[in-house]
Structures are given as structure tokens and as C-alpha cells.
N, C-alpha and C positions, 0 to 999 in steps of 0.2 A: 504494500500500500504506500503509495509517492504520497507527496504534501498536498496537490491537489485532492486526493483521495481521502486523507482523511478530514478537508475541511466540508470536503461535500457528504462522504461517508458521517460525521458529528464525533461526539464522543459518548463512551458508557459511564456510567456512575457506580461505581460498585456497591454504594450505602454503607455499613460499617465492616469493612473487612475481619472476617475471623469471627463475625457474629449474624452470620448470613442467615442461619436457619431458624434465629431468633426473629427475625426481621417482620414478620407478623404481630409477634410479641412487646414487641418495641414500640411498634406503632400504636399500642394504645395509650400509654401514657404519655406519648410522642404529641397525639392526636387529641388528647383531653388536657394538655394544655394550651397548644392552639386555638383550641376552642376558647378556655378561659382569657383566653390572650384577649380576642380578638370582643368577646363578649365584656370585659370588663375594662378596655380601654374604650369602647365603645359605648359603652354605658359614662367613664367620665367624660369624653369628649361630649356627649349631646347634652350633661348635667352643666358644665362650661358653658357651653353654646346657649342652652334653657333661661339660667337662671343670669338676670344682669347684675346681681353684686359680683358675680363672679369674674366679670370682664376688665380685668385686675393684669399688670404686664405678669406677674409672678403668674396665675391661671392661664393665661396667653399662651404663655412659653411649658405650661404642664399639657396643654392642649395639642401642643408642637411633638412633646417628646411621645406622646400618645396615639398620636399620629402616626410617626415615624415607628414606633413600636409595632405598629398592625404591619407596616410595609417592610421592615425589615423581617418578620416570622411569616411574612406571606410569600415576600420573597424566596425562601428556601422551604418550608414544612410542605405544601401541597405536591411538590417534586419529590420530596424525603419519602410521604407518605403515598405515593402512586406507584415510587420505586418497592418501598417494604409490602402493600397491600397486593399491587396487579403486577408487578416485575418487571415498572414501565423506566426502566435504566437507560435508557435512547436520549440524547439529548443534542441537536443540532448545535453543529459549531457556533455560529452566529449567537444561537439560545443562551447557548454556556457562555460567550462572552455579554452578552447583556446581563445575565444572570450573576455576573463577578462584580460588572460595573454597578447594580442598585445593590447588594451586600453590602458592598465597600462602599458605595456611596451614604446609604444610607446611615450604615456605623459611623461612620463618619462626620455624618449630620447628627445623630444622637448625639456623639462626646461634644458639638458644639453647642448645643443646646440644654446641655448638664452645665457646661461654661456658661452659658447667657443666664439658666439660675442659678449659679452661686454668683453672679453681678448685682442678681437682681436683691437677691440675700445681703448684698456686702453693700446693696445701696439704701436698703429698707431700714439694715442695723446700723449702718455707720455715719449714717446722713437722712436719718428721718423727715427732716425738716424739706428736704429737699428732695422726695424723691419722686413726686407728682412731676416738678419740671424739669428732672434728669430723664425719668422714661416715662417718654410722653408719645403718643402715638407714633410720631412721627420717625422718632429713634428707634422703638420698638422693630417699626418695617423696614426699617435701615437693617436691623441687628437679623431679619429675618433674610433679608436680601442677600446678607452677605454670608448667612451659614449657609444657605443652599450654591451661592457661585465659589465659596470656597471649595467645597464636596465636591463638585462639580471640576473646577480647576484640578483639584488634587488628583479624580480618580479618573478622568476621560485622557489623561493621556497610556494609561494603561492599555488600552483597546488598540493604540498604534504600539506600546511594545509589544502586544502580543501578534497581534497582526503582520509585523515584519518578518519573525519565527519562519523558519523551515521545520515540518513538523515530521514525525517519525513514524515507524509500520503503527506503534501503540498507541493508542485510542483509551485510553481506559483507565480514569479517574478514580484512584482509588478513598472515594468520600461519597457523601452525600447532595453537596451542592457542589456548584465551580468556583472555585478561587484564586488568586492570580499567580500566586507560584504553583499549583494543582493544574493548571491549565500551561503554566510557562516548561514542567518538568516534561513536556510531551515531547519536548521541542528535541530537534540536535543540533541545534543550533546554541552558540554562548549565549547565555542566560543571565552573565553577572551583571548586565544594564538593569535586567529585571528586575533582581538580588535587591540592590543598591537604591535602586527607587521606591520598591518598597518597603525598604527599613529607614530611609529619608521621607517617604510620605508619613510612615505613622510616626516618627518622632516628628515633624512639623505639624503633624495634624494633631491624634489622639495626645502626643506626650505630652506638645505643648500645651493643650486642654486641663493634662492631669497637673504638672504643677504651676499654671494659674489659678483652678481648683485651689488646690492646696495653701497658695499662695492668700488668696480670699478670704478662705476659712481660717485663716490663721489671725486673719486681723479682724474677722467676727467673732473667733473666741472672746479677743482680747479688750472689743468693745464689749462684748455681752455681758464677761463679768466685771467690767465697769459700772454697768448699769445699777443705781440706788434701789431699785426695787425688787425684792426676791420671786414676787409675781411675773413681772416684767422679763427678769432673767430664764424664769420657768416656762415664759411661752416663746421666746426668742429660743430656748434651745428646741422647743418641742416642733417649731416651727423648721428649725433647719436639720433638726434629727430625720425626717422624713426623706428631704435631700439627702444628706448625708447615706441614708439604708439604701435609695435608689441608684446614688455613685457608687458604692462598695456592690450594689447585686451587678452594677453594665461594665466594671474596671477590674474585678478580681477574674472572675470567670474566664472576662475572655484575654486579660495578661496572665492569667496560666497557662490558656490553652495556648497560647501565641510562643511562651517560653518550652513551656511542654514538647512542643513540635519542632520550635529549634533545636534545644538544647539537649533537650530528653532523650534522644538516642534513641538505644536499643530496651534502654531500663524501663522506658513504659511503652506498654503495646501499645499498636497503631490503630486499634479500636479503644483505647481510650481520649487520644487525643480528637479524635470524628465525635465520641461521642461528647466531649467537653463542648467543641468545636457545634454541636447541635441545642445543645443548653443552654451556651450563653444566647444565641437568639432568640430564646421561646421561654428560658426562666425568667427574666428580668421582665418580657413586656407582659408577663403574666402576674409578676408578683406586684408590679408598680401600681396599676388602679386597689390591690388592697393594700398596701402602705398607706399612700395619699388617700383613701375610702378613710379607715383607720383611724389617721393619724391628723387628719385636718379636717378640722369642725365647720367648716365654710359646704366641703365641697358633700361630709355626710346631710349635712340640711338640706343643699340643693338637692342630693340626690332623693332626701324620703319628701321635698316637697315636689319633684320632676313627679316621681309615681305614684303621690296621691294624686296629683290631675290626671293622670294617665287613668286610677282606678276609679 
């Protein structure tokens, strides 16, 4: 099979290697959080939309990240689960490269909008007085403009590194979705442009995300326990503890799996890393509407006052 062949031939998906005949099995907890995924950001996004106190930049940007939650688990789980259900492992070349580009784009727009709330956190704690005319509509769609052409910058030149590739007889992915060194190992062609870009993209995208994060909360700790009132103190943290549990479920998960795969060798099987690699985008947008449900009293009243009209 020449290069032309297999970009018209596509490529296979193997799904979890070494866990092939589980692969029905898998699918149902695979498949019953998808579901919650996709049911309980969807439930906050219409409670946002519903109720008007809630049209808040902080609500804005959880609306944003809720969003992106459905499209990033929709992006990969319905593929995951056509492959483990019906043994549908086919996936045209073209497919798999769009398929790498909303992944990565997408994660990509998540970690920037975990960064636009802790801004939004470090402008509420540290500048109260001012934070109606820091984010005001207008910056707001600036701040939304520019996480989607950043994403966008970062991961569309991807699609011409891959695309220049001379590809080999192998066709045959061994994961569940496509991803851009999973798609670039096909190649026989030198790779290390590939390598290099994308360990340069996620350290200018995601890293620099993780420590301005970091960087934020460090100086909201240090207002909060400034603040004269133990009330005050006790809802400023309860307020960013929510944050906080959603950056810790979208930042651990998938810098394990991301170190895991590099680093890990032979010491951890390669169906462990697929299946880290399937968690991190389906546990996080599934646990995030019950944190923020949970954890913030704004968005539980919209939601038992959304479906008492409803009943």
C-alpha cells in the first residue's frame, strides 16, 4: 500500500489494545457517562441561558466551558463507542485529520477558558470595586474572540504537518480516536517537525494557561485571607473551590496521561495510557455541571426555579 493508498484507503482504530474483547464491556460505562456528560452540561447551559441573574461574565465563561465540554466528549465517545458496540474501526483519512484538529482544538479552548475564570476570580477578589467596568460586555467578547483564534492558530497548522507526511503500508491506529503524533507515527517520513511542534504548542498553549492559573490563585489566596470578615473569607473560598475541583479534574488527568505516554515506556501498558487518554475527555465534562450544581447556590436556584416552570 503506497501513500496515495492509504490516504484514500483511511485508517483503522484499534480502540484499547490488549483489551479488545472487553470492548462491549467498556462501553457501558464509556457510554453512561457520555450520556451524563452531555445531559448535565446541558441542563446548566439552558439554566444560564433561562434565568437573567445568571448572565454574570463568571456564568458567561461556565456556559463557555460547558459548551466546549459536550464538543470535546462528542468529538471522540460516539467513534469510541461505534468502534466497541458495531466494530465500526474505518475511519477516512480526511475524518481522522478533522477529528485530531476539534480534540486538540477544543482542549485547547477548554484550558483557555479555565484561564478567563481564574481572571475572572482574581478580578471579583482583588478589585471588587471595579469589576462591573473591567469585564464588561465588551471585553468579555474580546476575551471570547481571542480563545477561539488562538485554538484555532495553534492547532490548524497541524493538518499541513500532517498532510506533507509520506505515509507507510500501516494504516492502523492503535487508540480510540486520532491524534496528532497517533496519526504522524504512520508516517516514514521524519517526524521530528511534528515532535517539536507539538510539545511547543502545549507548552504555549495549555502550560502557559497552567501557570497563569496558578499564578492568579496565588494572589487570591492572599487577598482572601486579607479579607476582615470570616463570612466573606468562607464564601470567596467556596466560590473558587469549585474552580479550583474543575482545574484539578481537566489538568491532572490529562498531564498524566500526556507524561504517561511519553515517559512511561514499557512500565505501563498501552491500554492504560488509551484508556487515561478516554477519561480525561468524558470524566471532567461529566463531573463539572455536579461541582458547579453542588457547589454554587446561584446556579442550584436557577436550576429548581428553570423546572418548576417547566412542571
Amino acid at each position: 500500500m503506497n501513500d496515495s493508498d492509504t490516504r484514500v484507503a483511511g485508517c483503522f482504530l484499534v480502540g484499547i489494545p490488549g483489551l479488545e474483547h472487553l470492548h462491549v464491556w467498556l462501553a457501558i460505562p464509556f457510554c453512561t457517562m457520555y450520556v451524563a456528560a452531555l445531559a448535565g452540561n446541558g441542563v446548566l447551559i439552558c439554566v444560564i441561558l433561562s434565568q437573567p441573574g445568571l448572565h454574570e461574565p463568571m456564568y458567561v465563561f461556565l456556559s463557555m466551558l460547558a459548551s466546549a465540554d459536550i464538543l470535546l466528549s462528542t468529538s471522540t465517545m460516539p467513534k469510541a463507542l461505534a468502534n466497541f458496540w458495531l466494530g465500526s474501526s474505518h475511519i477516512s483519512f480526511d475524518g481522522c485529520l478533522t477529528q485530531m484538529f476539534f480534540i486538540h482544538f477544543l482542549f485547547v479552548a477548554d484550558s483557555a477558558v479555565l484561564l478567563a475564570m481564574a481572571f475572572d476570580r482574581f478580578v471579583a477578589i482583588c478589585s471588587p470595586l471595579r469589576y462591573a467596568t473591567i469585564l464588561t460586555s465588551t471585553v468579555i467578547g474580546k476575551i471570547v474572540a481571542a480563545i477561539v483564534t488562538r485554538s484555532f492558530l495553534i492547532m490548524f497548522p497541524s493538518i499541513f504537518l500532517l498532510k506533507r507526511l509520506h505515509y507507510c503500508r500501516i494504516n492502523v491506529i492503535a487508540h480510540t480516536f486520532c491524534e496528532h503524533m497517533g496519526i504522524a507515527r504512520l508516517s516514514c517520513s521524519d517526524i521530528s517537525i511534528n515532535v517539536w511542534y507539538g510539545l511547543a504548542a502545549a507548552l504555549l498553549s495549555t502550560g502557559l494557561d497552567i501557570i497563569l492559573i496558578t499564578v492568579s490563585y496565588i494572589h487570591i489566596l492572599r487577598a482572601v485571607f486579607r479579607l476582615p470578615s470570616r463570612n466573606a473569607r468562607s464564601k470567596a473560598l467556596s466560590t473558587c473551590g469549585s474552580h479550583v475541583c474543575v482545574i484539578l479534574l481537566f489538568y491532572i488527568p490529562a498531564l498524566f496521561s500526556v507524561f504517561a505516554y511519553r515517559f512511561g515506556g514499557r512500565r505501563i501498558p498501552r491500554c492504560v495510557h488509551i484508556l487515561l487518554a478516554n477519561l480525561y475527555v468524558v470524566i471532567p465534562p461529566m463531573l463539572n455541571p455536579i461541582i458547579y450544581g453542588v457547589r454554587t447556590k446561584q446556579i442550584w436556584e436557577g436550576a429548581k426555579q428553570m423546572f418548576s416552570h417547566l412542571i
